[in-house]
N, CA and C of each residue as an Amber inpcrd file, in Angstrom:
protein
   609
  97.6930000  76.4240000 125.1190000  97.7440000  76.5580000 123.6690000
  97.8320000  75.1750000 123.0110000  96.6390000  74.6910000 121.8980000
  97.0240000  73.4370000 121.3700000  98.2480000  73.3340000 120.2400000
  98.4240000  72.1260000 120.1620000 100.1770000  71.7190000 119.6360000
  99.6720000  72.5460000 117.9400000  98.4150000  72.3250000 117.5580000
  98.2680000  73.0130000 116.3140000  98.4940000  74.8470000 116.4500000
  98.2990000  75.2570000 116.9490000  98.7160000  76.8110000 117.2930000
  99.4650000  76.9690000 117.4620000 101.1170000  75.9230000 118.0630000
 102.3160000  76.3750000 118.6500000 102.5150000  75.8520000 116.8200000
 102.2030000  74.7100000 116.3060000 102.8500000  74.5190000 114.8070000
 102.5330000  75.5390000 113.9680000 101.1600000  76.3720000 114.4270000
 101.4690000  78.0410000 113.4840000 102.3440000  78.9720000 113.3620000
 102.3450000  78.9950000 114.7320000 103.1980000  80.0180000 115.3640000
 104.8150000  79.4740000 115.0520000 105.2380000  78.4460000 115.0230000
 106.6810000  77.7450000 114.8000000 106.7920000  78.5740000 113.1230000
 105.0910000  78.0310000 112.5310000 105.5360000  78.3970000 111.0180000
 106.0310000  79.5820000 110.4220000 104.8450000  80.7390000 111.2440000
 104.8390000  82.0790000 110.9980000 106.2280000  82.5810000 111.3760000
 107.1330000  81.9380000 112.8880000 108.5450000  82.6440000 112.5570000
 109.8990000  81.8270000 112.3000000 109.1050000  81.0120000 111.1060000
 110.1900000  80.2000000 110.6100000 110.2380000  81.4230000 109.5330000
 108.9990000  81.6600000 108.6040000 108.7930000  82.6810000 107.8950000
 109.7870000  83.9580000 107.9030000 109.6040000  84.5560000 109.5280000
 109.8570000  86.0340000 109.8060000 111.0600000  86.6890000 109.3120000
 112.1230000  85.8680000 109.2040000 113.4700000  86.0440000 109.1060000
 113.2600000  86.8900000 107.2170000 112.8680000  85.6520000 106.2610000
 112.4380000  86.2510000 105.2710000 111.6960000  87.2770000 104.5980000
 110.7230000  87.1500000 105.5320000 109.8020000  88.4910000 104.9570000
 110.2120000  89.2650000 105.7120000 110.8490000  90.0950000 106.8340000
 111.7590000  91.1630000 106.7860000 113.0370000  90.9810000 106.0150000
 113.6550000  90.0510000 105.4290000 114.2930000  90.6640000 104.4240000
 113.8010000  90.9570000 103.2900000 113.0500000  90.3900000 103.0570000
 112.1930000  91.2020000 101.8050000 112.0960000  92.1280000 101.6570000
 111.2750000  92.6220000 103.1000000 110.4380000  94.4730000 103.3680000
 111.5240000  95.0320000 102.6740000 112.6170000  94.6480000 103.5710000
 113.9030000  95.9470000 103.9740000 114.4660000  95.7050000 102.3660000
 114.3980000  94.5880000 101.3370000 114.8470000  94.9620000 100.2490000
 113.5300000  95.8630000  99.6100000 112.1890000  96.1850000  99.4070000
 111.9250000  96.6270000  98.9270000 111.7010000  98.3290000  99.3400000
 112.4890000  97.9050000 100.4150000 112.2640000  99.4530000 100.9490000
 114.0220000 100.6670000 100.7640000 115.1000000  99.5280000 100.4670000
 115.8660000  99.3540000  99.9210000 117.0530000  99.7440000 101.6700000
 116.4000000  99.3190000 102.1460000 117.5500000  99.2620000 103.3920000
 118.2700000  98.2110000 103.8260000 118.9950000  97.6730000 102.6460000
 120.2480000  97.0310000 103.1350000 121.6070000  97.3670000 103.0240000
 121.4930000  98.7330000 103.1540000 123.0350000  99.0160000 103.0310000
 123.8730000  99.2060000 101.5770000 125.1090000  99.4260000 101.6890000
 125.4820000  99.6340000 100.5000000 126.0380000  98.4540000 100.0150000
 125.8540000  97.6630000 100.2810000 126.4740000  96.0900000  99.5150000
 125.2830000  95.1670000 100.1960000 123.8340000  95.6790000  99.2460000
 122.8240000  94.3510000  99.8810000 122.6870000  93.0210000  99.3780000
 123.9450000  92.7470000  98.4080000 123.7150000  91.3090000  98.3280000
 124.7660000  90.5460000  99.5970000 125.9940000  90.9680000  99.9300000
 126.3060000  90.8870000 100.9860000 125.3400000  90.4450000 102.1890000
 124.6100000  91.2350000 102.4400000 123.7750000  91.2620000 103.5770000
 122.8040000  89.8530000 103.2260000 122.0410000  90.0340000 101.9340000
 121.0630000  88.7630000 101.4320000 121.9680000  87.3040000 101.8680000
 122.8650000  87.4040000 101.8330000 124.0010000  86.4680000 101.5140000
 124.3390000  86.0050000 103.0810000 124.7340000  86.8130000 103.9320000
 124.7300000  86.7080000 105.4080000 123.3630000  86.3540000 106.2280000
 122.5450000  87.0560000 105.8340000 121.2820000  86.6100000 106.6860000
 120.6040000  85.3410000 106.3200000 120.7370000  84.7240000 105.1630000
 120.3020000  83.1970000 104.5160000 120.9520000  82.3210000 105.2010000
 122.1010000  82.6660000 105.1160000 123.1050000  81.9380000 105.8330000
 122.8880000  81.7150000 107.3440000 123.3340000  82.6300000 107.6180000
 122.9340000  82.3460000 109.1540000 121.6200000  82.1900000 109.9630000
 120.8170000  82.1660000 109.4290000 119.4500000  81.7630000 109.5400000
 119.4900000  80.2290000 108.9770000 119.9500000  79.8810000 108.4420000
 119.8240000  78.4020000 107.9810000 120.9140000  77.9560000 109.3050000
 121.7960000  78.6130000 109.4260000 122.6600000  77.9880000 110.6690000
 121.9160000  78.0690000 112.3050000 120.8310000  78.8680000 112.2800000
 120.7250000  79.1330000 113.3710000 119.3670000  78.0910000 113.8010000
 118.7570000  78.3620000 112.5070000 117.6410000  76.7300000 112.9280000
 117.5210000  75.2980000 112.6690000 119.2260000  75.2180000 112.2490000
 119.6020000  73.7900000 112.1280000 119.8420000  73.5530000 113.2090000
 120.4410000  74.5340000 114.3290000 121.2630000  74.2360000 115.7590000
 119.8090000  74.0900000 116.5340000 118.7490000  74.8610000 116.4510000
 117.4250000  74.5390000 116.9280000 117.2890000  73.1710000 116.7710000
 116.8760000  72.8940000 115.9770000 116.5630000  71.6730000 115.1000000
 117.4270000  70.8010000 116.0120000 118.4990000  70.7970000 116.0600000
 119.1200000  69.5110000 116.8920000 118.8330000  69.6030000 118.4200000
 119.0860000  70.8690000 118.9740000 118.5770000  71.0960000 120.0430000
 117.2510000  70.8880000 120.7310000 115.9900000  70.0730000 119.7840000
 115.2590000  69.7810000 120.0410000 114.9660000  68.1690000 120.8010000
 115.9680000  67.5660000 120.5150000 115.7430000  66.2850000 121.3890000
 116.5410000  66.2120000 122.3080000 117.5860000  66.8190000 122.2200000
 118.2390000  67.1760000 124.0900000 117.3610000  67.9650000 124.8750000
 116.5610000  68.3900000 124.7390000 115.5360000  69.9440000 125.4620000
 114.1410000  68.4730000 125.7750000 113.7420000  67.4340000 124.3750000
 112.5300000  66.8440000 125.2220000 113.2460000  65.6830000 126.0500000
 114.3940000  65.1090000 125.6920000 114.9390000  64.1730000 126.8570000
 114.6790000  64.5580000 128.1250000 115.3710000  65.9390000 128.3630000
 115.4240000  66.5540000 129.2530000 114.5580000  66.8100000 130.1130000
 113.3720000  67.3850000 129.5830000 111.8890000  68.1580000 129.9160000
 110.9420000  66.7450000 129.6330000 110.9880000  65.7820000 128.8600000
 109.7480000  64.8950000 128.8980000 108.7930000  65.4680000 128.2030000
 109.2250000  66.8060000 127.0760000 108.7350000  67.4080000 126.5030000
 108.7080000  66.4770000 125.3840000 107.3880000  65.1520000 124.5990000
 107.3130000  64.7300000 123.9020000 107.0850000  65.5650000 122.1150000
 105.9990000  66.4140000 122.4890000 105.2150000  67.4590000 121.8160000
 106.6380000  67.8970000 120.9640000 107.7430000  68.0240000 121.2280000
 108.6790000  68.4730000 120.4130000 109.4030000  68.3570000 119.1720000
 108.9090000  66.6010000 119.1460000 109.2760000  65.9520000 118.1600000
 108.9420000  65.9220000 116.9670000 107.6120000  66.7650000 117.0670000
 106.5390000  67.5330000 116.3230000 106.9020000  68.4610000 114.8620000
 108.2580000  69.3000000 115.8240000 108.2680000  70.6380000 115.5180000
 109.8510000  70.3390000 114.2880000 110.2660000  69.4190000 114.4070000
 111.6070000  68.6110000 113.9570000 111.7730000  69.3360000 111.9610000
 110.6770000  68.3320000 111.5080000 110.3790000  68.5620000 110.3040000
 110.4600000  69.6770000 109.5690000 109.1570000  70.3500000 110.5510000
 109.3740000  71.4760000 109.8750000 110.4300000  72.7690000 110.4030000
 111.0420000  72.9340000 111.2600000 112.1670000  73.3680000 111.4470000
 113.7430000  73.0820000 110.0030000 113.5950000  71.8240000 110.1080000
 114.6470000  70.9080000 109.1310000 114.3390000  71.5500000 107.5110000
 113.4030000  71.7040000 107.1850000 113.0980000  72.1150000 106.2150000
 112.9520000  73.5280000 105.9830000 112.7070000  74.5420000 107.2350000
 112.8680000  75.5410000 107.0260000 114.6680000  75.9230000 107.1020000
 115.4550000  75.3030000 107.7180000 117.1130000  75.4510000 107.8660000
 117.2190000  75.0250000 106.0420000 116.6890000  73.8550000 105.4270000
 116.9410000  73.9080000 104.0740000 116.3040000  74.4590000 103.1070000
 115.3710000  75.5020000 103.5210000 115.0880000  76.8830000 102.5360000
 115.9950000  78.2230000 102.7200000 116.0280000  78.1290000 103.7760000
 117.3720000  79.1180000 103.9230000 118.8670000  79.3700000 103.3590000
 119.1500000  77.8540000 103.4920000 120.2840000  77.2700000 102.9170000
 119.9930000  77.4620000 101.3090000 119.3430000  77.1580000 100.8580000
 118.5210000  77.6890000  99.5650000 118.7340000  78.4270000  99.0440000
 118.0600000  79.4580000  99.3900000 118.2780000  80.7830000  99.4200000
 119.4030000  81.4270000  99.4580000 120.6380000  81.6390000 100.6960000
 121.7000000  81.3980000 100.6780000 122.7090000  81.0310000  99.4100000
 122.3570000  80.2990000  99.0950000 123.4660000  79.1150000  97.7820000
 122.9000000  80.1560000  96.6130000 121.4640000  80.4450000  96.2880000
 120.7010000  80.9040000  94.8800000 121.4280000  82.2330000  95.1560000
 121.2470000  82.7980000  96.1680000 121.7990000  84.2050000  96.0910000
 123.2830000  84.5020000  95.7890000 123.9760000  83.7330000  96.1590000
 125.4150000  83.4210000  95.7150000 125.5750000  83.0900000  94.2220000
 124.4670000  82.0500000  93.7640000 124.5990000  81.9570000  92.4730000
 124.5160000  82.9850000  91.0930000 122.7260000  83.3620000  92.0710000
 122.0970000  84.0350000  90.8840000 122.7130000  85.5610000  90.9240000
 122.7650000  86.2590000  92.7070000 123.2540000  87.7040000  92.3170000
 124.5090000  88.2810000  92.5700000 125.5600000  87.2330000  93.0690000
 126.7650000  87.5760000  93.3740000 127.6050000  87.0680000  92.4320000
 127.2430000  85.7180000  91.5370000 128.2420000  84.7870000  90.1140000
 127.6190000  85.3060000  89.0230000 125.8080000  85.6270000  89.1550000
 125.6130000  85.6370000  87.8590000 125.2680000  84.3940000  87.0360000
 125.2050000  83.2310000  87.3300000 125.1980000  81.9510000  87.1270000
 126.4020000  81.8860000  85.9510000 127.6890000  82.5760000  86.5580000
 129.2810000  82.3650000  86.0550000 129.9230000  80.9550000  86.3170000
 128.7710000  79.3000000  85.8990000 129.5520000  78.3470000  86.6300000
 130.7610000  78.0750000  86.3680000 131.4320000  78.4500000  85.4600000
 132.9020000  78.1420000  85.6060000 133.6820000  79.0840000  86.5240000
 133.4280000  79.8530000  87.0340000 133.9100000  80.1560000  88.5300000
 133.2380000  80.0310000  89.8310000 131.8310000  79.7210000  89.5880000
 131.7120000  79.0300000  91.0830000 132.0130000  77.6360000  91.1310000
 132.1000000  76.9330000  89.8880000 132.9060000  75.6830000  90.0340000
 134.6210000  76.0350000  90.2380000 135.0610000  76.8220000  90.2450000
 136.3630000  77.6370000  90.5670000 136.5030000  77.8080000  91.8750000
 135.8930000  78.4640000  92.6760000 135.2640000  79.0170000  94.2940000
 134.9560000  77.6250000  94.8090000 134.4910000  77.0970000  94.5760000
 134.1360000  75.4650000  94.9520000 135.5520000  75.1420000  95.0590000
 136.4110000  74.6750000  93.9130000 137.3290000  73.8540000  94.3900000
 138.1700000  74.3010000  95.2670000 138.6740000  75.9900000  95.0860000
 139.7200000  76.3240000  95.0680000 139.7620000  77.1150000  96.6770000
 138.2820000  77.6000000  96.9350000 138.1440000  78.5890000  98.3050000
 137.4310000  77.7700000  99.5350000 138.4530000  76.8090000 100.3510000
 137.8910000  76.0950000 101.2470000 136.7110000  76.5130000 102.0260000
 136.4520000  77.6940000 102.0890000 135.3920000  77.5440000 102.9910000
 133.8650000  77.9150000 102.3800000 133.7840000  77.8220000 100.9060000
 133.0120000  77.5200000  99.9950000 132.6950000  76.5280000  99.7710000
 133.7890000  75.5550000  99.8380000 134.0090000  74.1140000  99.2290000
 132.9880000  73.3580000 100.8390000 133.5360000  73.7590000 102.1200000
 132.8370000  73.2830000 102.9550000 131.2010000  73.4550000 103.2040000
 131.1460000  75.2020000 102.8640000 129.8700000  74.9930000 102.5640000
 128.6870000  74.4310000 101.8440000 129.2740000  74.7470000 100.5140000
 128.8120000  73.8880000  99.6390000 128.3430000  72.1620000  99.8400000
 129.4200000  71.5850000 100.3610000 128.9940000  70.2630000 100.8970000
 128.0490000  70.0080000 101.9080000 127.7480000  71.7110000 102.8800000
 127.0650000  71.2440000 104.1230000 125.0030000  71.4510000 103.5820000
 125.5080000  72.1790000 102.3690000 124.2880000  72.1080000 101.4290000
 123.8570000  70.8100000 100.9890000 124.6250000  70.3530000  99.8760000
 124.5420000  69.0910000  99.4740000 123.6510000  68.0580000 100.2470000
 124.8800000  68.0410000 101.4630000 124.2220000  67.1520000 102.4420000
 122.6420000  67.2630000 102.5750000 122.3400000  68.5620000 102.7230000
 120.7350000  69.2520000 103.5340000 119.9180000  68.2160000 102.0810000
 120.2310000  68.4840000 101.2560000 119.0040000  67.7100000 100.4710000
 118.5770000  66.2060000 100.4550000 119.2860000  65.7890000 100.6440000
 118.8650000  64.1160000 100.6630000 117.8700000  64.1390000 102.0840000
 118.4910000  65.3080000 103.7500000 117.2690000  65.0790000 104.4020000
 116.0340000  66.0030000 103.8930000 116.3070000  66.7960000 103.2210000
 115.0700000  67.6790000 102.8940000 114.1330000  66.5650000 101.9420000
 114.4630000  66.0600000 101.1160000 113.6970000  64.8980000 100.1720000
 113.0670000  64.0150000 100.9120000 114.0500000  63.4390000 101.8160000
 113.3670000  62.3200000 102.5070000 112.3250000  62.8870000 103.8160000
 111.7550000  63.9110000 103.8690000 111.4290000  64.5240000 105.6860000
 109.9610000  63.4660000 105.6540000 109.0860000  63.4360000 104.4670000
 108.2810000  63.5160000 104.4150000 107.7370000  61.3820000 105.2110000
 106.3550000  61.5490000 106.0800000 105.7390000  60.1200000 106.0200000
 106.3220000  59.3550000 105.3390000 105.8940000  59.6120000 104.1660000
 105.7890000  58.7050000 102.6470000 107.0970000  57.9870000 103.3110000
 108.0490000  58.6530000 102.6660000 109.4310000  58.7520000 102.1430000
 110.2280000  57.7050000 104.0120000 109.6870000  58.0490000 105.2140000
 109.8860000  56.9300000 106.3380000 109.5040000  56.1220000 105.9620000
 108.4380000  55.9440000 105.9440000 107.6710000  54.2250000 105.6350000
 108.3280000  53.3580000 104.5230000 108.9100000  54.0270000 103.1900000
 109.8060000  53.7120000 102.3540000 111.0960000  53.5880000 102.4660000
 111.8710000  53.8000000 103.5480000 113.1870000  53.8060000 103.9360000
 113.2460000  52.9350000 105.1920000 111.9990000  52.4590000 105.7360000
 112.3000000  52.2470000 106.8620000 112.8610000  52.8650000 108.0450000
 112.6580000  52.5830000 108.8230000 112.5670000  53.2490000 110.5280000
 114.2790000  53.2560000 111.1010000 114.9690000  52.7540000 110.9550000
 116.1800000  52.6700000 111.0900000 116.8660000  53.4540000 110.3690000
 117.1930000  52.9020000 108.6320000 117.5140000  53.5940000 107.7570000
 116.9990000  55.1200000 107.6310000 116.3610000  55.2400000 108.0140000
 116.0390000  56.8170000 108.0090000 116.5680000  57.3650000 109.2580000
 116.6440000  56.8490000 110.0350000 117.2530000  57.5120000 111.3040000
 118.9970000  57.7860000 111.1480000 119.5310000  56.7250000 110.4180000
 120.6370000  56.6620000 110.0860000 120.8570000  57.8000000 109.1720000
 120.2750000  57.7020000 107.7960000 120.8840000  58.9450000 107.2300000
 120.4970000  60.6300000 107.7900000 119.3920000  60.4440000 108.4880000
 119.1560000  61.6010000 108.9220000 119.9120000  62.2300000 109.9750000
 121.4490000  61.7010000 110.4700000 122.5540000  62.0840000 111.1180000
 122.9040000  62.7000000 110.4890000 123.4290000  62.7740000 109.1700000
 124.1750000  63.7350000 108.2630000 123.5160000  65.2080000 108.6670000
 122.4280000  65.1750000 109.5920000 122.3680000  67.0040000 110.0810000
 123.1900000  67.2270000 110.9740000 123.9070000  66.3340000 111.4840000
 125.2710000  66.6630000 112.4480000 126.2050000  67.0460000 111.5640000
 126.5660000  66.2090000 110.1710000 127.9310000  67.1490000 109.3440000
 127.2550000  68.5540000 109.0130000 125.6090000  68.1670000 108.7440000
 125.5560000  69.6020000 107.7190000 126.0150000  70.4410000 109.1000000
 125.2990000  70.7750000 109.5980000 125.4620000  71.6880000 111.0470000
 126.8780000  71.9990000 111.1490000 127.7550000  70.9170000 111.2820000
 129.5150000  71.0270000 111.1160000 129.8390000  72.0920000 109.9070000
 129.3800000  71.5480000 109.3260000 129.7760000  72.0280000 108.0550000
 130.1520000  73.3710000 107.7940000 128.2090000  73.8090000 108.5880000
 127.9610000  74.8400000 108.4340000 128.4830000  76.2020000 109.4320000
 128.8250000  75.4580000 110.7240000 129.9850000  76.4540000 111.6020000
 131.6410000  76.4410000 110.9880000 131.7330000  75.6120000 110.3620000
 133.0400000  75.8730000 109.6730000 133.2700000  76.9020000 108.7560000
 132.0400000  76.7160000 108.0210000 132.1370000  77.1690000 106.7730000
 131.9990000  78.9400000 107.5380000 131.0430000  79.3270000 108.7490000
 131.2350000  80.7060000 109.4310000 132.4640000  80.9500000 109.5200000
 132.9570000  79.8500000 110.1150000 135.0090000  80.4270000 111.1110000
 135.0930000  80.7980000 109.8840000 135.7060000  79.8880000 108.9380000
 136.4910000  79.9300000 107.6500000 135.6980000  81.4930000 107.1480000
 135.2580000  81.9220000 107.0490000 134.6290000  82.6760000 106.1200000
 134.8550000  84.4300000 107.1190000 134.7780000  84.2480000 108.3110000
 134.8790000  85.2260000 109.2100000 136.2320000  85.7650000 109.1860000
 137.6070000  84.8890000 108.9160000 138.7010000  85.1470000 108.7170000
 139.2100000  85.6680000 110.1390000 138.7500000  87.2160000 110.5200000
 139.7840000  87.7470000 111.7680000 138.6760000  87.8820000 112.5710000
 137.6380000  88.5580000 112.4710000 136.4110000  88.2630000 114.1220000
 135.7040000  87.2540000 114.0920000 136.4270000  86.2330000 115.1300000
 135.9260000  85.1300000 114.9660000 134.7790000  84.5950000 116.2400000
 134.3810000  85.9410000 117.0500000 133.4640000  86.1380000 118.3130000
 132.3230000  85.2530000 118.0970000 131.1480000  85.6750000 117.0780000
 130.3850000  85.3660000 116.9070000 130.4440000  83.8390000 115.7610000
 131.4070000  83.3460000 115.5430000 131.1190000  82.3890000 114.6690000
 131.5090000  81.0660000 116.0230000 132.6190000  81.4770000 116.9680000
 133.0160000  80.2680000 117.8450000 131.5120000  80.3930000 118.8780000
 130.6210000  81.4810000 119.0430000 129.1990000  81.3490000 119.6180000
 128.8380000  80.1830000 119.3290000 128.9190000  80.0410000 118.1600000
 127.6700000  79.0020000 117.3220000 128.4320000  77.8830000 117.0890000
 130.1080000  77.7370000 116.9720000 130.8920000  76.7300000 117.5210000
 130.3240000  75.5800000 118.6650000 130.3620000  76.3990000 120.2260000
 130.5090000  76.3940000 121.3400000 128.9250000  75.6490000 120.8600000
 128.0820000  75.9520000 121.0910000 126.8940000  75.3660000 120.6080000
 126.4660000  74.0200000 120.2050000 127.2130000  74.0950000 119.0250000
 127.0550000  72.7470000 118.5860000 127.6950000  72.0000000 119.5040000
 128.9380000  71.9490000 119.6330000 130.0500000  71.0840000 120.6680000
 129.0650000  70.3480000 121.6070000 128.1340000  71.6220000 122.4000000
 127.2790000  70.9790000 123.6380000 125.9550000  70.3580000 122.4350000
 125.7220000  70.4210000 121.5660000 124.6650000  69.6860000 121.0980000
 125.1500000  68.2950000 121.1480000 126.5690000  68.5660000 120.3060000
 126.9540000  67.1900000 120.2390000 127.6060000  65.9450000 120.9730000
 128.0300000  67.3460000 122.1390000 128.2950000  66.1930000 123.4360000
 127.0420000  65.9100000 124.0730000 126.2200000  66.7120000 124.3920000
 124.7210000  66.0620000 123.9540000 124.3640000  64.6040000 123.9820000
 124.4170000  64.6910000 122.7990000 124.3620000  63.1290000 121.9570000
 125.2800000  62.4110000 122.5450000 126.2500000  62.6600000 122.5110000
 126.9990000  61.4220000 123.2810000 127.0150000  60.7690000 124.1840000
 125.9170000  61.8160000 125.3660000 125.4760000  61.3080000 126.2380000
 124.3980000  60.2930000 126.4630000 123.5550000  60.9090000 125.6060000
 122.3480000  60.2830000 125.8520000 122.6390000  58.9130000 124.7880000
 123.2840000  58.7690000 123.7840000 123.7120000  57.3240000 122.9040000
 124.3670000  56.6490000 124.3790000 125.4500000  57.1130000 124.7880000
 126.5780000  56.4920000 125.6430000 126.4350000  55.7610000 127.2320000
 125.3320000  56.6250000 127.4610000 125.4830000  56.9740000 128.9830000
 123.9910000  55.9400000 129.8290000 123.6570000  55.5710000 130.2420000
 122.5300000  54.5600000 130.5070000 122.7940000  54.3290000 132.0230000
 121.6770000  55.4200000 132.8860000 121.6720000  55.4000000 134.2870000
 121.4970000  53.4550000 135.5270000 122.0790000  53.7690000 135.6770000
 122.2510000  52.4240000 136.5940000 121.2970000  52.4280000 137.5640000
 120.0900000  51.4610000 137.5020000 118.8990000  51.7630000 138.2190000
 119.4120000  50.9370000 139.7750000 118.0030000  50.6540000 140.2140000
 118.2280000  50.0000000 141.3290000 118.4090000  48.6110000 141.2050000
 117.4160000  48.2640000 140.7530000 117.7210000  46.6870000 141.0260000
 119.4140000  46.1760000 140.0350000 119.5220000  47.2850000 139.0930000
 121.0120000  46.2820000 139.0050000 121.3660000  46.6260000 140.0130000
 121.4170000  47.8680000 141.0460000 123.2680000  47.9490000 141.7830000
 122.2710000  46.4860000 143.1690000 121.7780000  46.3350000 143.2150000
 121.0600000  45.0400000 144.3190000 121.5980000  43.6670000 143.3980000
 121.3780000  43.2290000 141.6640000 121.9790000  42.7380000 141.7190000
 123.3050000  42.0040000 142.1670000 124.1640000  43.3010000 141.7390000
 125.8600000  43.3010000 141.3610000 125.9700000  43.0810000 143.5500000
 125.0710000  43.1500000 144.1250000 125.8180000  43.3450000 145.6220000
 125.8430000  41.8000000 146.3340000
């Protein structure tokens, strides 16, 4: 399969998550509290392909799977339509656009307040994903701020615990997850295999 057919196919079920929630709202099967549900599935769909998204350069380290690096972007940008979505649906059908109480819920309900920030964060990389916007930031500097998908990602399993209150099964899943993403990283920043000719040096 060429890398352009797997980038369809990436697109079409970056998509999928949404347009079955759509169907099922116009078919009206979400239950008896479907903004609830709108509200949960944005969410965790933005959580679930941000953890992709990072999981993509531990998987080509690993595999020598270059082709992966490919898929980054638009993954990143689909975790910040979700997130999107997510936040608007909170705004528009659960506040009402009531901002003096979601500026209320913001300050006052920590695990709003965390989310909210793990949003925030998502836009400065969503703005910058693009060519253009590397070549204008430079190659470094862009690599640098584009870490902040490690807080959003944080952010964004916190903001699950916090929000899950007493079953906390499925939110320490996606805990446990990140942890190995991010010890991950620590490895591959930290860790630098000792070839041959040094240990012939050092003897």
């Amino acid at each position: 399969m060429r890398v352009g057919h797997i980038e369809s196919l990436v697109f079409f079920l970056g998509l999928t998550p949404a347009s079955v929630l759509l169907l099922r709202t116009f078919l009206g099967n979400l239950g008896a509290n479907p903004i609830e549900v709108i509200t949960h599935d944005t969410g965790i769909w933005s959580l679930r392909i941000l953890l992709v998204t990072l999981a993509l350069t531990p998987i080509r380290r690993f595999t020598g799977w270059n082709v992966l690096s490919r898929f980054r972007r638009m993954l990143g940008l689909f975790a910040f339509f979700y997130a999107s979505l997510h936040f608007l649906t909170y705004i528009v059908l659960d506040q009402f656009f009531a901002f003096d109480y979601i500026i209320e819920d913001i300050v006052e309900r920590p695990y709003i307040t965390v989310g909210f920030l793990g949003f925030v964060l998502l836009i400065p990389l969503a703005v910058t994903s693009s060519q253009a916007m590397i070549r204008r930031l430079g190659g470094h500097r862009w690599k640098v701020l584009h870490r902040l998908i490690y807080f959003c990602a944080t952010a964004g399993v916190v903001h699950f615990l916090w929000q899950a209150k007493i079953d906390l099964r499925r939110p320490l899943v996606y805990a446990i997850v990140l942890a190995v993403l991010l010890m991950a990283r620590l490895v591959f920043n930290y860790w630098r295999p000792v070839s041959v000719t040094s240990l012939r040096d050092q003897s």
